[in-house]
N, CA, C and O atoms as a Maestro MAE file, in Angstrom:
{
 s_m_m2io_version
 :::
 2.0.0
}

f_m_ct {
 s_m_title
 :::
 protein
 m_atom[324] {
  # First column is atom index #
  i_m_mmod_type
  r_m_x_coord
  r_m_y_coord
  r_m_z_coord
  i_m_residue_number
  s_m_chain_name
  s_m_pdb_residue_name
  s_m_pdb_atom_name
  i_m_atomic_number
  :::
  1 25 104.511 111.066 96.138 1 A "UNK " " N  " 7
  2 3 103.402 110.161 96.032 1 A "UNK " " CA " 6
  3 2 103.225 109.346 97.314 1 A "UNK " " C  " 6
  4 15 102.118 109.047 97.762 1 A "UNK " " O  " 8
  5 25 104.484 108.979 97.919 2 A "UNK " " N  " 7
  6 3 104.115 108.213 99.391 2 A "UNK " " CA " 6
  7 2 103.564 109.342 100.342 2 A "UNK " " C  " 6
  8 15 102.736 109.078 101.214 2 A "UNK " " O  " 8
  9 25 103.856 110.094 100.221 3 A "UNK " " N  " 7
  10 3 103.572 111.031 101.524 3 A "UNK " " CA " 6
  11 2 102.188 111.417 101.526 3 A "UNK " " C  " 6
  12 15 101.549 111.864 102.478 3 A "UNK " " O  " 8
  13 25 101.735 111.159 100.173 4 A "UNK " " N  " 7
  14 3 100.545 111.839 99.928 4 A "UNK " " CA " 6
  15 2 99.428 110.628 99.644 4 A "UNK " " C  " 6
  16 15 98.377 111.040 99.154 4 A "UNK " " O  " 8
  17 25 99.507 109.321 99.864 5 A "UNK " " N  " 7
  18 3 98.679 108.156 99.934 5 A "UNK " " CA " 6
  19 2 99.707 107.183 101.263 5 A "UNK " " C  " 6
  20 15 100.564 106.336 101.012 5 A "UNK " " O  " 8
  21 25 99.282 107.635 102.576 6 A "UNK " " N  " 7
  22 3 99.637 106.700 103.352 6 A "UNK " " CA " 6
  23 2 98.804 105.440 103.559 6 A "UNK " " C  " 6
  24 15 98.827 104.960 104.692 6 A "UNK " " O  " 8
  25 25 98.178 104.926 102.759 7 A "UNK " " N  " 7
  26 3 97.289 103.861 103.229 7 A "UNK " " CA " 6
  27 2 98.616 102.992 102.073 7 A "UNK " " C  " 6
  28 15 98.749 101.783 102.262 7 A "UNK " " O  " 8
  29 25 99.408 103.586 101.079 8 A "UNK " " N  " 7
  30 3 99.835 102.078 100.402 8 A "UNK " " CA " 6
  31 2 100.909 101.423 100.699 8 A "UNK " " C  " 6
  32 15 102.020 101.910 100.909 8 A "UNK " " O  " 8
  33 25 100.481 99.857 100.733 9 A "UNK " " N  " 7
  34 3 101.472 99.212 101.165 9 A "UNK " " CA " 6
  35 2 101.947 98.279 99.897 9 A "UNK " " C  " 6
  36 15 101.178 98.044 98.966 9 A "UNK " " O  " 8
  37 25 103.376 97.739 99.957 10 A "UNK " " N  " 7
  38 3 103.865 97.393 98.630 10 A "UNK " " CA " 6
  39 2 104.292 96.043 98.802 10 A "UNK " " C  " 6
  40 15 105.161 96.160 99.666 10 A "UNK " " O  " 8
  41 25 104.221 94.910 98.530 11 A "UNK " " N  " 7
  42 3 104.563 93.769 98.122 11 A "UNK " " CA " 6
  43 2 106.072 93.514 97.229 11 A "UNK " " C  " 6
  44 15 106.913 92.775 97.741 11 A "UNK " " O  " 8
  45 25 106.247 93.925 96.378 12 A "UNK " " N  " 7
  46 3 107.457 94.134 95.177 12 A "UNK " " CA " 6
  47 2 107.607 95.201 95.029 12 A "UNK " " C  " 6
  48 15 106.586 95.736 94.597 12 A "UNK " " O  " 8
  49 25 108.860 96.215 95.251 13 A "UNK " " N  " 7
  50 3 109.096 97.131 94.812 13 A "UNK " " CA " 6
  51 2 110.554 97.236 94.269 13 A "UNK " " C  " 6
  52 15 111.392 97.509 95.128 13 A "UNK " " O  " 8
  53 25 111.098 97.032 92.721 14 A "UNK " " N  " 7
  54 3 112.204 97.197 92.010 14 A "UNK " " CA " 6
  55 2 113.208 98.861 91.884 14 A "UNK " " C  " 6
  56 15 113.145 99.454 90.807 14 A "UNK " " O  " 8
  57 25 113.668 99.189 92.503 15 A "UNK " " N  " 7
  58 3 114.466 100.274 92.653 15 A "UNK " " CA " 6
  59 2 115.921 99.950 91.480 15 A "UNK " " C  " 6
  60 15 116.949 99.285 91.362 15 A "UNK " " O  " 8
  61 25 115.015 101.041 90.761 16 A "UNK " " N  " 7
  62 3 116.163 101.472 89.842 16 A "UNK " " CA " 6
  63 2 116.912 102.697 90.033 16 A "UNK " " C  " 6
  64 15 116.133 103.572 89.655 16 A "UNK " " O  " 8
  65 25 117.929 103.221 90.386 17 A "UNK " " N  " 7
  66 3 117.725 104.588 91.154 17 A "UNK " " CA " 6
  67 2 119.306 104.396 90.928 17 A "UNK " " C  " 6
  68 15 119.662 104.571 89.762 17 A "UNK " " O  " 8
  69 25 120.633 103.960 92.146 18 A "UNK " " N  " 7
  70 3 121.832 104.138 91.984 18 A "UNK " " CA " 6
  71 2 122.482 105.612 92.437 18 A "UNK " " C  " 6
  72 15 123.694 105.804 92.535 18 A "UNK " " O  " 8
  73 25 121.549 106.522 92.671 19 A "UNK " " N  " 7
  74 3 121.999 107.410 93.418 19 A "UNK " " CA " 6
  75 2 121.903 107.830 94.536 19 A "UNK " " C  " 6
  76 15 120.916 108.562 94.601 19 A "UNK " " O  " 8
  77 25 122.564 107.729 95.734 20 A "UNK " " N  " 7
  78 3 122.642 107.848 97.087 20 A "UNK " " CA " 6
  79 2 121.909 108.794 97.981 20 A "UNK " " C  " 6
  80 15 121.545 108.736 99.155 20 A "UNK " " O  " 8
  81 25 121.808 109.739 96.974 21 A "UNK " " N  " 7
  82 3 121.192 110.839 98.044 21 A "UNK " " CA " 6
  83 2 119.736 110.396 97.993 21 A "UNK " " C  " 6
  84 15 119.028 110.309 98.996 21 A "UNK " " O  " 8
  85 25 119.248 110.060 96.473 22 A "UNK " " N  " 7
  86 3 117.727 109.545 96.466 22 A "UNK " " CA " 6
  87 2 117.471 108.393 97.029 22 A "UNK " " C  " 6
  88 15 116.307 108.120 97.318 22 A "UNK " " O  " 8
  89 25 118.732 107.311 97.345 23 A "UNK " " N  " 7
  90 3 117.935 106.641 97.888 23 A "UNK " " CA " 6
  91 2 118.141 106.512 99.482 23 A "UNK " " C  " 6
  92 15 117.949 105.612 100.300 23 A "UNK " " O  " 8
  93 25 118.413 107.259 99.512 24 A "UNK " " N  " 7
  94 3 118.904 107.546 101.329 24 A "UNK " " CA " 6
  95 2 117.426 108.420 101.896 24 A "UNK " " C  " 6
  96 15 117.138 108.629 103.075 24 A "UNK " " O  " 8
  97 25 116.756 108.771 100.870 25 A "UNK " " N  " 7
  98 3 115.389 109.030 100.923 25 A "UNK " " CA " 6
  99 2 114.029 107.860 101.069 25 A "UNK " " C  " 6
  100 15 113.008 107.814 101.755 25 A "UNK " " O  " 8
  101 25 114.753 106.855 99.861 26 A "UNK " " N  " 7
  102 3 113.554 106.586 99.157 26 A "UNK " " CA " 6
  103 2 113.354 104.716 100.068 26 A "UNK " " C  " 6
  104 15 112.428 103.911 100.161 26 A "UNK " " O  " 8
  105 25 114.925 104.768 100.602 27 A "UNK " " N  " 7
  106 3 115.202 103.171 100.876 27 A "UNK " " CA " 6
  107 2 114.189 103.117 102.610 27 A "UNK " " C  " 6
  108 15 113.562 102.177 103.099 27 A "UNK " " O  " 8
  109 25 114.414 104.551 103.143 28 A "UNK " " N  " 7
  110 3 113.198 104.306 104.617 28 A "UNK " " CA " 6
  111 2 111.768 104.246 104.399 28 A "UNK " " C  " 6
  112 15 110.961 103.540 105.004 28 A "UNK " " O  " 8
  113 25 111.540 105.100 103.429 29 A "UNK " " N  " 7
  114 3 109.828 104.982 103.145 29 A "UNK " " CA " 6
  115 2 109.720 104.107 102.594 29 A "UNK " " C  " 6
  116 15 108.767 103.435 102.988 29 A "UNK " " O  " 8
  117 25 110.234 103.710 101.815 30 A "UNK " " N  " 7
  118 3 109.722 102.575 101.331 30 A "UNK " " CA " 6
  119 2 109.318 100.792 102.073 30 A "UNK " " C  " 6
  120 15 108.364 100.061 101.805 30 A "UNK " " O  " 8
  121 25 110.540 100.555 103.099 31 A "UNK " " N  " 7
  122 3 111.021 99.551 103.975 31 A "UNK " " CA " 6
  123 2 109.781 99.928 104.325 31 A "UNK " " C  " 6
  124 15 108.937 99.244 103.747 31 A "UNK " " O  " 8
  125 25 109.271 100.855 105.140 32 A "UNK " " N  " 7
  126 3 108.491 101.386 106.682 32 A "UNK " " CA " 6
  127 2 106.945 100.288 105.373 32 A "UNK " " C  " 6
  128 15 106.240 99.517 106.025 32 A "UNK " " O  " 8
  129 25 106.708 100.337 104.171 33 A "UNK " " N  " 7
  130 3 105.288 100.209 103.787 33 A "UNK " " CA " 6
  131 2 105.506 99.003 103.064 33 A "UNK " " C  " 6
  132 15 104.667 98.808 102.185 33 A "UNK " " O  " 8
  133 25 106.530 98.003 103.200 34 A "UNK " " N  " 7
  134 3 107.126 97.135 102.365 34 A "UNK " " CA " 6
  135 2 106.232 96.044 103.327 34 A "UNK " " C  " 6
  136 15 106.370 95.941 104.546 34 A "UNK " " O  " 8
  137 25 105.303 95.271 102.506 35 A "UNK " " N  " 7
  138 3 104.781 93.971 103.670 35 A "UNK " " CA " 6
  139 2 105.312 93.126 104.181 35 A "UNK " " C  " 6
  140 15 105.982 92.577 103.306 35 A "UNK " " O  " 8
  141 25 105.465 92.587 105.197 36 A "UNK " " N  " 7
  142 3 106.466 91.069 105.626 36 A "UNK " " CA " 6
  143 2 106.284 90.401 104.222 36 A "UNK " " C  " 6
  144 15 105.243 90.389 103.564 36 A "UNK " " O  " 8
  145 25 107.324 89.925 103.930 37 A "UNK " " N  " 7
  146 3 107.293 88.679 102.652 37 A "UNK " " CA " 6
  147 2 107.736 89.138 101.582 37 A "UNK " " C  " 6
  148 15 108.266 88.561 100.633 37 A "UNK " " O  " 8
  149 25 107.353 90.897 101.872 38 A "UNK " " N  " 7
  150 3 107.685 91.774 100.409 38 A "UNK " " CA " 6
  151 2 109.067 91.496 99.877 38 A "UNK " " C  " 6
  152 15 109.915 91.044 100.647 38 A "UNK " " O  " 8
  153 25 109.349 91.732 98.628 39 A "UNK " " N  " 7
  154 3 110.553 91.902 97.992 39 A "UNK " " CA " 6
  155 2 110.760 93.274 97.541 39 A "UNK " " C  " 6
  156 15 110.114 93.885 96.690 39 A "UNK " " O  " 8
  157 25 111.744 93.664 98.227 40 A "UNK " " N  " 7
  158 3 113.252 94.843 97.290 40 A "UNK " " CA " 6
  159 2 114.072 94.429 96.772 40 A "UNK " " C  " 6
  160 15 115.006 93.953 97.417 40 A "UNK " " O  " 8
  161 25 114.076 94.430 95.321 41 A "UNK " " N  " 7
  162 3 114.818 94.115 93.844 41 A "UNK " " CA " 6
  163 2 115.696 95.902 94.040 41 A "UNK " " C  " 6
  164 15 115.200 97.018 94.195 41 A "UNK " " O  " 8
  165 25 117.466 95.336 93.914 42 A "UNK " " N  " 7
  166 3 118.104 96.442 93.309 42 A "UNK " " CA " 6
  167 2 118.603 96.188 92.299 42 A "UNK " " C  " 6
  168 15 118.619 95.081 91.761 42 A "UNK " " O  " 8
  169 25 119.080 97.191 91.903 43 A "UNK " " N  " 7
  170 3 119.689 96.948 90.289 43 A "UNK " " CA " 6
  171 2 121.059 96.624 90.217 43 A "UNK " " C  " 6
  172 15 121.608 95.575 89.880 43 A "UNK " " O  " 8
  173 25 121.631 97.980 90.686 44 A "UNK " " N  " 7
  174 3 122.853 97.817 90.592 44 A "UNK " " CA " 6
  175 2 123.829 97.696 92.302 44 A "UNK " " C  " 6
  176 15 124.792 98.453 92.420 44 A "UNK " " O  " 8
  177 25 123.537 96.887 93.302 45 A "UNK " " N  " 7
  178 3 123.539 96.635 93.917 45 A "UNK " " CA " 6
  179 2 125.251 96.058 93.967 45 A "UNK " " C  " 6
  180 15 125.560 95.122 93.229 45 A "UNK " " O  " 8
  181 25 126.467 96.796 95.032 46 A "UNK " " N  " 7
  182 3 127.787 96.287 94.562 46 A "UNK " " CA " 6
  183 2 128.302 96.059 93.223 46 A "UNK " " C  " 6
  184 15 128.757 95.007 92.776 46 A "UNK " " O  " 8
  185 25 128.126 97.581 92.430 47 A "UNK " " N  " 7
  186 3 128.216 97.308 91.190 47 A "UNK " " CA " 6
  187 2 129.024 98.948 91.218 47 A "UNK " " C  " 6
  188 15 128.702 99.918 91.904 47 A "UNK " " O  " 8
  189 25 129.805 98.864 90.528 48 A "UNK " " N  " 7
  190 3 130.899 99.845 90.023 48 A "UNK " " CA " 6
  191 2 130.256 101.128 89.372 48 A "UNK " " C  " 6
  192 15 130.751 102.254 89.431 48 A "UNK " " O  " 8
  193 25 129.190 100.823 88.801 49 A "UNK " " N  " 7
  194 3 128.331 102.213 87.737 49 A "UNK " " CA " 6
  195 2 127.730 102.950 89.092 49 A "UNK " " C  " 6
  196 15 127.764 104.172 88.947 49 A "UNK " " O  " 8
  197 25 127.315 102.633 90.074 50 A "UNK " " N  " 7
  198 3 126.499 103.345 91.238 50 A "UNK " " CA " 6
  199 2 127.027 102.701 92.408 50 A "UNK " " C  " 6
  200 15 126.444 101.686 92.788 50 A "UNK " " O  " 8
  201 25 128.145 103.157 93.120 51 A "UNK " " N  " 7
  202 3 128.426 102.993 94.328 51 A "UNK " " CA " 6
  203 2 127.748 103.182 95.156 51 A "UNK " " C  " 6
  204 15 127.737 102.433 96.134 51 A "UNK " " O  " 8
  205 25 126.689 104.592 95.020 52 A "UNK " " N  " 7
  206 3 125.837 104.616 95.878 52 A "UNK " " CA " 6
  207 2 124.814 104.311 96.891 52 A "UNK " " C  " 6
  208 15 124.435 104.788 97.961 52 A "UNK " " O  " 8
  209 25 124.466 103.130 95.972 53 A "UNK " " N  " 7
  210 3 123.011 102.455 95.565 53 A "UNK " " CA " 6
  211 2 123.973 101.336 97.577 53 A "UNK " " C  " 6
  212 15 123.507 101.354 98.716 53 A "UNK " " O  " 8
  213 25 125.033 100.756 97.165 54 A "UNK " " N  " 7
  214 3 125.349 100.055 97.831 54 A "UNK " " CA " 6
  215 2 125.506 100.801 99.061 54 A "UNK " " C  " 6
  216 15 124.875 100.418 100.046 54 A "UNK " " O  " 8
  217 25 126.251 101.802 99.141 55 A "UNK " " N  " 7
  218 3 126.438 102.184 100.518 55 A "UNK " " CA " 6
  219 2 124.962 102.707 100.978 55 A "UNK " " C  " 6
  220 15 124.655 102.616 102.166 55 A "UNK " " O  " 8
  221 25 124.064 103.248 100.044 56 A "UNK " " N  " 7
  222 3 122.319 103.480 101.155 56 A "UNK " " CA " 6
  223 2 121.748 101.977 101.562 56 A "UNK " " C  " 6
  224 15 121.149 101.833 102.627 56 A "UNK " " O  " 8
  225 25 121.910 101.146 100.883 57 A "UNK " " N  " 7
  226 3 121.739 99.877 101.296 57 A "UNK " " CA " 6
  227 2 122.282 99.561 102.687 57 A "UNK " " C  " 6
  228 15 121.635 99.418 103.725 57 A "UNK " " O  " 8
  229 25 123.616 99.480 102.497 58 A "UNK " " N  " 7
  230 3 124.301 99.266 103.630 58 A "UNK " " CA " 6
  231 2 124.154 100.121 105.168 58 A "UNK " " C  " 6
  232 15 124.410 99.533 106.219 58 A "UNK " " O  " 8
  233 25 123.656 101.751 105.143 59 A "UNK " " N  " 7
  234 3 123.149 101.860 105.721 59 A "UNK " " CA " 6
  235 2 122.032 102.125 105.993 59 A "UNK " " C  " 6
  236 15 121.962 103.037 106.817 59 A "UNK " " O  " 8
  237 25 121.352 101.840 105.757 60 A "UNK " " N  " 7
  238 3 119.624 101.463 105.611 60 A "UNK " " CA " 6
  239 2 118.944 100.109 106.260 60 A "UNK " " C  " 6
  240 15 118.049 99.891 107.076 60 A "UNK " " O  " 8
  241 25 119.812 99.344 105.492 61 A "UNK " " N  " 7
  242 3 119.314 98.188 105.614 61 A "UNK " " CA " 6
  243 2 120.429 97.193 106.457 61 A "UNK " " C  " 6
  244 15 120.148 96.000 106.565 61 A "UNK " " O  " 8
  245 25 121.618 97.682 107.013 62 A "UNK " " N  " 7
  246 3 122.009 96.639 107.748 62 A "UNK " " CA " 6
  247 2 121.460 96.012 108.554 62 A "UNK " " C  " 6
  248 15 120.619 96.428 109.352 62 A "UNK " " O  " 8
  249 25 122.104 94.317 108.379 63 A "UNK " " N  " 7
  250 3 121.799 93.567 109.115 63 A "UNK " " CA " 6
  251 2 120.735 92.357 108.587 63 A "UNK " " C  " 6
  252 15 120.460 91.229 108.996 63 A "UNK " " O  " 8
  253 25 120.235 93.300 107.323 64 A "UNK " " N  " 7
  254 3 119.295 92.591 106.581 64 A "UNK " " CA " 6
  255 2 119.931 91.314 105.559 64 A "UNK " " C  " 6
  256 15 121.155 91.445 105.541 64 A "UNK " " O  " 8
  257 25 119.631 90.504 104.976 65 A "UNK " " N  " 7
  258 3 120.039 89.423 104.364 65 A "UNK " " CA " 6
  259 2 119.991 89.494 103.211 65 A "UNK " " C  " 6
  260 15 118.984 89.228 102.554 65 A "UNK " " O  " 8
  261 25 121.275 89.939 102.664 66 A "UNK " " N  " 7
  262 3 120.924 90.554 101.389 66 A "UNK " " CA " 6
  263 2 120.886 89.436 100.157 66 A "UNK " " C  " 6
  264 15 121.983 88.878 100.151 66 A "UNK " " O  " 8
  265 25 119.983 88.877 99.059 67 A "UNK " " N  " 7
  266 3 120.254 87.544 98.465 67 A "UNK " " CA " 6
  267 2 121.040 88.475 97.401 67 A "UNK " " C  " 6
  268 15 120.826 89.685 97.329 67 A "UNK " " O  " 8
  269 25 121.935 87.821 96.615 68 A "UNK " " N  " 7
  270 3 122.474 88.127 95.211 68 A "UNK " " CA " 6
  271 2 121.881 87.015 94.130 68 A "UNK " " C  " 6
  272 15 121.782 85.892 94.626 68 A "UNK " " O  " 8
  273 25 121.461 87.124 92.712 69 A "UNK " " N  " 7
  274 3 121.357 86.542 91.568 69 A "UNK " " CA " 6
  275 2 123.037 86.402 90.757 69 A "UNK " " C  " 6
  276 15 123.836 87.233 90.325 69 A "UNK " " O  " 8
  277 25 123.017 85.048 90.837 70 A "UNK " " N  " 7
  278 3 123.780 84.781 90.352 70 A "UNK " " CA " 6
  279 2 123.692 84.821 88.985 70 A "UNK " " C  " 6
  280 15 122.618 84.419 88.540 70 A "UNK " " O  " 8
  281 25 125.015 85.418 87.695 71 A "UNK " " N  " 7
  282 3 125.189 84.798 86.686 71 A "UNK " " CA " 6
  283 2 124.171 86.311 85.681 71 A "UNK " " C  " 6
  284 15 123.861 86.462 84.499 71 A "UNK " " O  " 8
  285 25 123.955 87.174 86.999 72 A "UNK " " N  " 7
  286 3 123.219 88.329 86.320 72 A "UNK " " CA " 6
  287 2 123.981 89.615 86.127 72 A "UNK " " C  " 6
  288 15 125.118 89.517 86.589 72 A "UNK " " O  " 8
  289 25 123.749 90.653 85.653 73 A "UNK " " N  " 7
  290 3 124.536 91.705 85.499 73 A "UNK " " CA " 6
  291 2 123.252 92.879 86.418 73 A "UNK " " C  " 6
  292 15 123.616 93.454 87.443 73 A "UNK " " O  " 8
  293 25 122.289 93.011 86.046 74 A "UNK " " N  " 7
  294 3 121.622 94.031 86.765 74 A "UNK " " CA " 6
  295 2 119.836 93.930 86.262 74 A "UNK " " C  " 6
  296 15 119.405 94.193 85.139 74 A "UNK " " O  " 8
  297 25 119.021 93.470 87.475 75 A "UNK " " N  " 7
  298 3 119.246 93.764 88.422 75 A "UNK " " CA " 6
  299 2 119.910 92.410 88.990 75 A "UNK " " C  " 6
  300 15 120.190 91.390 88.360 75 A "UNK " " O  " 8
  301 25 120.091 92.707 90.432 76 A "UNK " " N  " 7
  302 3 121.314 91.750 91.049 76 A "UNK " " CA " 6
  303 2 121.349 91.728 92.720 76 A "UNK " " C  " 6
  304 15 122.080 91.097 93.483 76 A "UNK " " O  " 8
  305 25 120.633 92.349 92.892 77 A "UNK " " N  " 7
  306 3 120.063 92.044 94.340 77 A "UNK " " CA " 6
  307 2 118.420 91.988 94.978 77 A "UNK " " C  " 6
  308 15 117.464 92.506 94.402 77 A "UNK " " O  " 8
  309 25 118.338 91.245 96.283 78 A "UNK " " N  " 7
  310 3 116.931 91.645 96.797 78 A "UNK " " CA " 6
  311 2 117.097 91.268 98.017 78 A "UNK " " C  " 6
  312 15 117.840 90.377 98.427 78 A "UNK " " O  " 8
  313 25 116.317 92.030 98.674 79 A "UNK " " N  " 7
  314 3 116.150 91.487 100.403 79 A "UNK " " CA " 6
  315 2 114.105 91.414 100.511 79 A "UNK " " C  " 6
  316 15 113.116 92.049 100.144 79 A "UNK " " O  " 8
  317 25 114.559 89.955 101.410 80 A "UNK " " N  " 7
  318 3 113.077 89.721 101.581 80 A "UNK " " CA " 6
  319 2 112.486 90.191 102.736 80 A "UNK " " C  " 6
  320 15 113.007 89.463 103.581 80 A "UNK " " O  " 8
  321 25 111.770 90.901 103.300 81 A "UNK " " N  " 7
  322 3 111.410 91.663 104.629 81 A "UNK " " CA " 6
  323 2 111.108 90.202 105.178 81 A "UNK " " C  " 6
  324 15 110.723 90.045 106.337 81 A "UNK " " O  " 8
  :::
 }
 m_bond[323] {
  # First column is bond index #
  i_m_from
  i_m_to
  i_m_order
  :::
  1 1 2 1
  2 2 3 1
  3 3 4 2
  4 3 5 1
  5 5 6 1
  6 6 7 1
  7 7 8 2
  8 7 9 1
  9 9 10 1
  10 10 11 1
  11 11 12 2
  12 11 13 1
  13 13 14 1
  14 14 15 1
  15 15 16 2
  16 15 17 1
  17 17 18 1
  18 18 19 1
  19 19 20 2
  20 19 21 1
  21 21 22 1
  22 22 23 1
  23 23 24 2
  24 23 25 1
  25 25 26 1
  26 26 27 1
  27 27 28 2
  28 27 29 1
  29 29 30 1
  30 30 31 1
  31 31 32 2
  32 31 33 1
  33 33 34 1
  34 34 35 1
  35 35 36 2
  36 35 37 1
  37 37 38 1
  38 38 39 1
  39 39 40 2
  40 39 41 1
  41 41 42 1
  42 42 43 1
  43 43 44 2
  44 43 45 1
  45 45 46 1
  46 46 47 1
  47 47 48 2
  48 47 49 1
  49 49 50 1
  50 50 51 1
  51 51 52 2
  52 51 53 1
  53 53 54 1
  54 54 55 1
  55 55 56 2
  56 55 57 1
  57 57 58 1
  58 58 59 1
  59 59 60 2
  60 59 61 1
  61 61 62 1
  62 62 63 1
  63 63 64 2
  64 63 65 1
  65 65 66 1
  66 66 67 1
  67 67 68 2
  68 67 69 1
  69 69 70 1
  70 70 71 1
  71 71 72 2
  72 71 73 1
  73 73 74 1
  74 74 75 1
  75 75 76 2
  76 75 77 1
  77 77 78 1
  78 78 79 1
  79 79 80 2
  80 79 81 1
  81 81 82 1
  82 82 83 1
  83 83 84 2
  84 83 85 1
  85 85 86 1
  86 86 87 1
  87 87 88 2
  88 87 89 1
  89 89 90 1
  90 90 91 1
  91 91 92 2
  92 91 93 1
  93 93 94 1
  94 94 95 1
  95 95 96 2
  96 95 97 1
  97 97 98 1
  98 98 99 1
  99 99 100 2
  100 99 101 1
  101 101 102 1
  102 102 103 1
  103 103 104 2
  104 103 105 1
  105 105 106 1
  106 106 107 1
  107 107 108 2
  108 107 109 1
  109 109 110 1
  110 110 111 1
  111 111 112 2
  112 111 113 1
  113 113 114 1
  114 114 115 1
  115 115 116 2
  116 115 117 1
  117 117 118 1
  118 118 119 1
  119 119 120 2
  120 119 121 1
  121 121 122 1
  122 122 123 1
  123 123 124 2
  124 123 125 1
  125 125 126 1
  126 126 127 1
  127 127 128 2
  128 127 129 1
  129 129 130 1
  130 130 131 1
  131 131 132 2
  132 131 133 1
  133 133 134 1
  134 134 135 1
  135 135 136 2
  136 135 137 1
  137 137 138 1
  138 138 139 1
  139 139 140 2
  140 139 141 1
  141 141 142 1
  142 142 143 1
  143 143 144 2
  144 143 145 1
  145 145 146 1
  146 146 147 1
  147 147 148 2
  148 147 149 1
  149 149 150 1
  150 150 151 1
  151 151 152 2
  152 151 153 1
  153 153 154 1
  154 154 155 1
  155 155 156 2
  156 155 157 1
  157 157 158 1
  158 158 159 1
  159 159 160 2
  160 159 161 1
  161 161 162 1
  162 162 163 1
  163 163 164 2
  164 163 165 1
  165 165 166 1
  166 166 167 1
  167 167 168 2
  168 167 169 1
  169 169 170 1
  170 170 171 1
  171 171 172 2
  172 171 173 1
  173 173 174 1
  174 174 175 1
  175 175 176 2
  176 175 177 1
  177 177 178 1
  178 178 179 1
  179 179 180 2
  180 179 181 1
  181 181 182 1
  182 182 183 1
  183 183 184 2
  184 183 185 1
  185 185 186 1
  186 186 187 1
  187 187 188 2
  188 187 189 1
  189 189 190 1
  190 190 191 1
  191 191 192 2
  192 191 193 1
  193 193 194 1
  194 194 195 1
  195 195 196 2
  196 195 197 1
  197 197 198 1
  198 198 199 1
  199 199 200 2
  200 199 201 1
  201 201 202 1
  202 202 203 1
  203 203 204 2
  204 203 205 1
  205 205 206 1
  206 206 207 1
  207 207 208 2
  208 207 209 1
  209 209 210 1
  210 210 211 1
  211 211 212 2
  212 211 213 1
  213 213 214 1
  214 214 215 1
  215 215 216 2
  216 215 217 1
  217 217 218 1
  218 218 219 1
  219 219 220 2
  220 219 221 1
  221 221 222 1
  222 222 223 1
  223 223 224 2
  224 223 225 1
  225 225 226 1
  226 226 227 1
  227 227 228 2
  228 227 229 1
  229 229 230 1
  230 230 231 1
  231 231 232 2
  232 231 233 1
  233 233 234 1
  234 234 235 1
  235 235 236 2
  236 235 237 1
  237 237 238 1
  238 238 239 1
  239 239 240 2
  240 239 241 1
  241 241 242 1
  242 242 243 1
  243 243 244 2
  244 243 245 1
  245 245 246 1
  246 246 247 1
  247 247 248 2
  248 247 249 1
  249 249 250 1
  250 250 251 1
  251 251 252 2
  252 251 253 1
  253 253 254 1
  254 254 255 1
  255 255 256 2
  256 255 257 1
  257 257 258 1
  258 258 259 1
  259 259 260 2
  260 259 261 1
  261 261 262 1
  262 262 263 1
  263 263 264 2
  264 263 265 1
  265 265 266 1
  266 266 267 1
  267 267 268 2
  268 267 269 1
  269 269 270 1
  270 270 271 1
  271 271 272 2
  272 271 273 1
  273 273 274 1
  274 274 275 1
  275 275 276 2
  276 275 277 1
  277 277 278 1
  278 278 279 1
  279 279 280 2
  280 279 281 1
  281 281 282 1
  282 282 283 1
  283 283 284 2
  284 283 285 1
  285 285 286 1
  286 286 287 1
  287 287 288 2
  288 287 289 1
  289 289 290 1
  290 290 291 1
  291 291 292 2
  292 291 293 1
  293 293 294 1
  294 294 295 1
  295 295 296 2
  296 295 297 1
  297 297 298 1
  298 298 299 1
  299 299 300 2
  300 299 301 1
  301 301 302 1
  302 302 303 1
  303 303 304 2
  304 303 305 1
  305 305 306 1
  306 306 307 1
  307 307 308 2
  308 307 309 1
  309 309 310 1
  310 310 311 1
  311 311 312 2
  312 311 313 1
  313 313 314 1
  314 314 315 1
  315 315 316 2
  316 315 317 1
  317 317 318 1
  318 318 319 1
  319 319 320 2
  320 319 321 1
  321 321 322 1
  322 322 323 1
  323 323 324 2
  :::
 }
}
């Protein structure tokens, strides 16, 4: 669907996903159309059920500021572009 409507750009986008290979896909296209200000909500973000989710983060998005929700179980992370 991204590849095939490049005009959209996203404000909030909640990634429920936890698997690495998809999001080692899904975490660049998405960033590249994400607006300044936008929010990426993860779910399971440093969470034991999907290791994954953390390490595409980590390399994807280093360097970025990652906030945590406190006092939550999932979702449980976001970075603000």
């Amino acid at each position: 669907m991204i590849k095939k409507n490049p005009h959209l750009r996203f404000k909030l986008v909640f990634l429920d996903i936890g698997i690495n290979s998809v999001l080692d896909i899904a975490i660049p296209l998405i960033w590249k159309r994400l607006v300044k200000g936008g929010i990426l909500i993860f779910d399971q973000y440093n969470h034991e059920l999907a290791p994954g989710e953390t390490l595409a983060i980590e390399k994807h998005l280093k360097g970025k500021k990652i906030r945590t929700i406190k006092n939550s179980w999932m979702p449980n992370a976001y970075i603000i572009k």
